[in-house]
C-alpha positions as CSV (number, residue, x, y, z in Angstrom):
1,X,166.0,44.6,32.2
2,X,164.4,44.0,28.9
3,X,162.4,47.0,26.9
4,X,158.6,45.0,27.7
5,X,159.6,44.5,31.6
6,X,160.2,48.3,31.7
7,X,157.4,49.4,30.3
8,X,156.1,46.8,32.7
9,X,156.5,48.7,35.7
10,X,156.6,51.7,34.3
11,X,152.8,51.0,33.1
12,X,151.9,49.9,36.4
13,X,153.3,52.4,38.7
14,X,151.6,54.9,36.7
15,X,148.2,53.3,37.4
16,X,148.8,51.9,40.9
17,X,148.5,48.8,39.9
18,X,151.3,45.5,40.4
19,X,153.5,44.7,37.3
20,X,151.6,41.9,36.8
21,X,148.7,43.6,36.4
22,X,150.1,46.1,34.0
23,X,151.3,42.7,32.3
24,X,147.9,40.9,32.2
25,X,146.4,44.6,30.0
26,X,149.1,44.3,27.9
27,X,148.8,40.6,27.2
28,X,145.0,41.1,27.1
29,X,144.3,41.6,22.7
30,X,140.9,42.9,23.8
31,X,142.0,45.8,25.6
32,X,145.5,46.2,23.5
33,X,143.4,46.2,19.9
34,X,140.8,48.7,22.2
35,X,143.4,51.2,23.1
36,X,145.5,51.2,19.7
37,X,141.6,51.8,17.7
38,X,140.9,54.7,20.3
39,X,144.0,56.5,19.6
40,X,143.0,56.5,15.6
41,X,139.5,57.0,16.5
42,X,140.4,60.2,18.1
43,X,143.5,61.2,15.7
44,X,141.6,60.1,12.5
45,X,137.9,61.6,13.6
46,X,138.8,64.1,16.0
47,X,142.0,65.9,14.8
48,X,143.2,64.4,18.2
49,X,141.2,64.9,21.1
50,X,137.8,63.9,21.7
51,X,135.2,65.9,24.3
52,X,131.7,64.5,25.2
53,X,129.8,67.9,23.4
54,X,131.7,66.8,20.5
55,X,130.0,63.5,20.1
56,X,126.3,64.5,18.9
57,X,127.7,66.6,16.2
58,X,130.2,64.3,15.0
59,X,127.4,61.4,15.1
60,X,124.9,63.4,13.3
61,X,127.4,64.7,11.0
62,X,128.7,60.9,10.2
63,X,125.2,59.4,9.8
64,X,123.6,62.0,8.3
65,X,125.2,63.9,5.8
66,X,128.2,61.2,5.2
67,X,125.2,58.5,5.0
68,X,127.3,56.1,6.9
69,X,125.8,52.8,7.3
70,X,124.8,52.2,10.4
71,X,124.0,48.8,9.7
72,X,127.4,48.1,10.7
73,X,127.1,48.8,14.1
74,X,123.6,47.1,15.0
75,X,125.6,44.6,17.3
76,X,127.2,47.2,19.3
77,X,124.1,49.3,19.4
78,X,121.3,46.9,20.5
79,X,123.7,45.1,23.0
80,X,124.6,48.7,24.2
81,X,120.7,49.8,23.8
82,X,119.7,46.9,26.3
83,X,122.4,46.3,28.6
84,X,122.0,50.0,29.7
85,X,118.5,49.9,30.3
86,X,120.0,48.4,33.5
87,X,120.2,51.5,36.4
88,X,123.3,50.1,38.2
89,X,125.3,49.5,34.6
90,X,124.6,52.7,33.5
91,X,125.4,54.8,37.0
92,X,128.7,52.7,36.3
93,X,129.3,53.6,32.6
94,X,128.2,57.7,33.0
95,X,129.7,57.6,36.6
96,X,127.6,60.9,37.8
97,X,128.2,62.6,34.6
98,X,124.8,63.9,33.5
99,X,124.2,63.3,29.5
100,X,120.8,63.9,28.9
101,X,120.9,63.1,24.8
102,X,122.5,59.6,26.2
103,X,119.4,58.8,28.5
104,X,116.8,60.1,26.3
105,X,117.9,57.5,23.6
106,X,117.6,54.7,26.0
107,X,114.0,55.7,26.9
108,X,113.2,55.0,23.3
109,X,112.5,51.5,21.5
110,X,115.7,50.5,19.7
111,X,113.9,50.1,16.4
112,X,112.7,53.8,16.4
113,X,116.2,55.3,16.9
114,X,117.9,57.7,13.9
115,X,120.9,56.8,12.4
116,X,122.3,59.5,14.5
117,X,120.8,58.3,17.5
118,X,121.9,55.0,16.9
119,X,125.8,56.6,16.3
120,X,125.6,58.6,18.7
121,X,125.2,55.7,21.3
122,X,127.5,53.6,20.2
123,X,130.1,56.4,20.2
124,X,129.3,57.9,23.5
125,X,129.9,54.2,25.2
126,X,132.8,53.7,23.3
127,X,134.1,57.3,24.8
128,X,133.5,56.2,28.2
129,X,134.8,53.2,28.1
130,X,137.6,55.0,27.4
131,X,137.5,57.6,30.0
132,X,136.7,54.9,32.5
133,X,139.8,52.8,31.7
134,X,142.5,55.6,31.6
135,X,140.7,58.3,34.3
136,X,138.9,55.8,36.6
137,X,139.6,54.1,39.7
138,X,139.5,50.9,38.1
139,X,142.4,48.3,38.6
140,X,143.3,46.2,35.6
141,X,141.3,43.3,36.6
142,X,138.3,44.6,36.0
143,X,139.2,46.3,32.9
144,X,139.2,42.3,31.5
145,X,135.8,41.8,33.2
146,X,134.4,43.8,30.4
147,X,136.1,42.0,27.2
148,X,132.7,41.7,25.5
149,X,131.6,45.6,25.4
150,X,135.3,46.2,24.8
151,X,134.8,44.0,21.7
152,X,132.1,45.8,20.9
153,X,133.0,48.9,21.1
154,X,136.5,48.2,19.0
155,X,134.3,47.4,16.1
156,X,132.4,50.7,16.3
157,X,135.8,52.2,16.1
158,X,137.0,50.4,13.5
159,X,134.1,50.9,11.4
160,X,134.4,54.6,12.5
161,X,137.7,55.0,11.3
162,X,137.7,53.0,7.9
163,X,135.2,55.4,7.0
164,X,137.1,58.1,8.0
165,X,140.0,56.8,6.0
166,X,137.9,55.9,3.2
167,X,136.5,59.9,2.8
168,X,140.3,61.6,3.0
169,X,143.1,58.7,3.2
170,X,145.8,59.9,5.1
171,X,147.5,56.9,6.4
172,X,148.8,55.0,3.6
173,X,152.5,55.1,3.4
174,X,153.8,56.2,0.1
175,X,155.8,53.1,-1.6
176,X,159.8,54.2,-2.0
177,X,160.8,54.7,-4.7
């Protein structure tokens, strides 16, 4: 059995899911580019390990005294901004988890939000996104269902950790010599 078929099953038995469904995820660039920027999102901006009452003081510390552009992230955030003004898609994205600062930035008009406010949204979707696809009940299928937010938030990750490299570069390999 090759090495990918492995991993394969492997990858689906550990979700309940079929092989081919594991498969599909791993065939899926969306998800794949979504999972390898979350792992350097959290290694690179988190020392490793993200929690939710981590996420206001990392946005405000990012957008505030870093002066990160949030400019960069205007997609993510308006799409983000409108598309959870919506009841049902937000009960899905928090799934019962209260987060106050979250809902209180929602009730506000997009074009009054703070850099930080604006950061912090963008990263607190992006963070359950990421809870919802490795600790929900979700089969794969309907991870794919939601390849435009996953977009989305990959480019606030990206952005989020280029900055991050740019401020203390740690991943450039040294050249031999």
């Amino acid at each position: 059995m090759r090495s990918r078929d492995r991993f394969s099953t492997w990858l689906g038995r550990l979700f309940g899911q079929s092989e081919f469904q594991a498969r599909r995820i791993l065939e899926d660039e969306c998800a794949l580019h979504f999972l390898v920027a979350w792992s350097l999102f959290e290694s690179k901006c988190f020392a490793g390990f993200v929690k939710l009452h981590q996420i206001r003081q990392f946005a405000r510390r990012v957008a505030v005294e870093e002066h990160f552009d949030t400019g960069s992230l205007q997609a993510a955030a308006t799409h983000f901004h409108d598309r959870y003004q919506d009841e049902g898609r937000l009960s899905n994205l928090l799934h019962q988890q209260a987060c106050e600062p979250f809902v209180t930035i929602l009730r506000k008009p997009f074009a009054t939000l703070k850099p930080e406010e604006t950061m912090f949204l963008v990263v607190l979707v992006a963070y359950r996104f990421r809870n919802n696809i490795f600790h929900g009940n979700k089969g794969v299928e309907s991870w794919l269902r939601y390849g435009e937010q996953i977009s989305l938030c990959t480019s606030v990750l990206q952005a989020l950790v280029s900055h991050a490299e740019n401020i203390s570069p740690t991943m450039k390999t040294e050249e031999a010599a």
